[in-house]
RODO-2510 file (C-alpha; in nm, 4 decimals, decimal comma):
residues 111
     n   res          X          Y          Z
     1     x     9,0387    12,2152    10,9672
     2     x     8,9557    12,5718    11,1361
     3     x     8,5631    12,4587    11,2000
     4     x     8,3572    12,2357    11,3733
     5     x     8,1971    11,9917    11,1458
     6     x     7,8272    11,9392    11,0919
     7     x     7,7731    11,5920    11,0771
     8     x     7,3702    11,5647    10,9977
     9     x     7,2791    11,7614    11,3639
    10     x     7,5850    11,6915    11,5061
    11     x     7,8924    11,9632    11,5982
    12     x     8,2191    11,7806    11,5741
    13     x     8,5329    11,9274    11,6678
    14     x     8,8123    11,9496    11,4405
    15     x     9,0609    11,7858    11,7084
    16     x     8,8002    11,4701    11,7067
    17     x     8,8438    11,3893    11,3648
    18     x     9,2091    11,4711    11,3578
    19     x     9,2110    11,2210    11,6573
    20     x     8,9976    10,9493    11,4548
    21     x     9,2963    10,9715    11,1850
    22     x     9,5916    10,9552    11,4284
    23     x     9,4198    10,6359    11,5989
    24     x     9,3295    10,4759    11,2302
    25     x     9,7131    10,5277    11,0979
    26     x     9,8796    10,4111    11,4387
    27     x     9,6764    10,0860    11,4697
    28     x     9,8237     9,9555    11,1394
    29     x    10,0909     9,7177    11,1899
    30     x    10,4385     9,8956    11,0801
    31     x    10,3391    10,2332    11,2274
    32     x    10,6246    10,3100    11,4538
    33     x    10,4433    10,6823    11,6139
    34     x    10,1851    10,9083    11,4396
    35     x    10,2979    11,2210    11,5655
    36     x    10,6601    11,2980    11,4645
    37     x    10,8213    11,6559    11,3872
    38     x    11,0283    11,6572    10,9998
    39     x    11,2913    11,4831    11,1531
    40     x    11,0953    11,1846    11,2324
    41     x    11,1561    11,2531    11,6376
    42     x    10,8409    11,2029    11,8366
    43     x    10,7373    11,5832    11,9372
    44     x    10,3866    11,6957    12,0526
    45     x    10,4511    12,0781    11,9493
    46     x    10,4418    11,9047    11,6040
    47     x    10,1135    11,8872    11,4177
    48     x    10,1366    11,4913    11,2262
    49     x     9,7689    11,5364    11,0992
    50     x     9,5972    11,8036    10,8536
    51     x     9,1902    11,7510    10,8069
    52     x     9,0108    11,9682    10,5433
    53     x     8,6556    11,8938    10,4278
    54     x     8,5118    11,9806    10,1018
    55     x     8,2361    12,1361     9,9669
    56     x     8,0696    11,7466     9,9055
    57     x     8,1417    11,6697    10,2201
    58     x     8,4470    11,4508    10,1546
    59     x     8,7520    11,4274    10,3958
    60     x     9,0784    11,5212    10,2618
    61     x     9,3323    11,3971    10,4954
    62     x     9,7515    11,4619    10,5384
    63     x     9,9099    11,2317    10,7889
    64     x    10,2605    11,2440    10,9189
    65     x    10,4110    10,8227    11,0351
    66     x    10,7370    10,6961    11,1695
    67     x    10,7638    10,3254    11,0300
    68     x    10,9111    10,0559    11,1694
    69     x    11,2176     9,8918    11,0045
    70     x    11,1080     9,5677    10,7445
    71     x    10,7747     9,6606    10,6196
    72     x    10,7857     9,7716    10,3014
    73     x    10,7086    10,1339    10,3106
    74     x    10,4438    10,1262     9,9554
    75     x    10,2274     9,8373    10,1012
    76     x    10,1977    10,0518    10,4608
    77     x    10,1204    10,3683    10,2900
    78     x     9,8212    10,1833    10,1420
    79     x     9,7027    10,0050    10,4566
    80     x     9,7302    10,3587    10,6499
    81     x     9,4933    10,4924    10,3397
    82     x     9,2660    10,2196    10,3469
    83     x     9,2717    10,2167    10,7793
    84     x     9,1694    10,6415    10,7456
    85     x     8,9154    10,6043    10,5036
    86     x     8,7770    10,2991    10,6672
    87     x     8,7681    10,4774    10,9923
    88     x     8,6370    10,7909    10,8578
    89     x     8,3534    10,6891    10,6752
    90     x     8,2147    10,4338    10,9644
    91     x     8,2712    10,6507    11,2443
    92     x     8,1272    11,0266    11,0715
    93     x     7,9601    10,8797    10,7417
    94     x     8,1676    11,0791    10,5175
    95     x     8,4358    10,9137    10,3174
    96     x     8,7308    11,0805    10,2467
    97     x     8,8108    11,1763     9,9200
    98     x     9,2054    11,0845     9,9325
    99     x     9,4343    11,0444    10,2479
   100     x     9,8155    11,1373    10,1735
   101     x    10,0907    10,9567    10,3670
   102     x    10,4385    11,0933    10,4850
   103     x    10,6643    10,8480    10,6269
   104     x    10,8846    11,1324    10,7636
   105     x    11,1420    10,8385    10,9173
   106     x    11,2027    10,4818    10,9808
   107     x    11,3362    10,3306    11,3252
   108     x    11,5262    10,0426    11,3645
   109     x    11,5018     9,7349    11,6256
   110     x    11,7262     9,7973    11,9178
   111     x    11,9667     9,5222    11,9854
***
């Protein structure tokens, strides 16, 4: 997302709504950390979020998880879909026309 966004008078920064989605994914329970590099290690320089708007409008959405050991990983790719959209659409008014999910890793309890 290289633009700010007009949202009906309103300028919004790509890092807000890239924010919005990192907040929505890591508040679902089984979400280990949003931001992870391709080895599933926690890394800032890494970029776990990818925003591009349409032409309608519409929020497409790429989003980078760690999971926690025991959920199973179908039901929390759904839940982080439905928590993105959710957020997306009551927080800007636009919905987003499909949120992908990469669980890049899985951590286990310590013991």
């Amino acid at each position: 997302m290289a633009h700010e966004l007009s949202l009906e008078g309103l300028d919004v920064a790509p890092g807000v709504i890239e924010m919005m989605v990192d907040l929505a994914a890591a508040q679902v329970e089984g979400v280990a950390c949003v931001e992870t590099s391709p080895l599933g290690k926690i890394s800032k320089a890494s970029k776990s979020t990818e925003v591009s708007v349409g032409e309608d409008g519409s929020f497409a959405v790429v989003v980078h998880v760690t999971a926690d050991f025991g959920r199973p990983l179908r039901q929390l790719g759904a839940a982080i879909q439905d928590a993105v959209s959710d957020a997306l659409e009551s927080q800007t008014g636009h919905p987003a026309s499909h949120v992908d999910v990469f669980i890049d890793a899985v951590v286990f309890p310590e013991q």
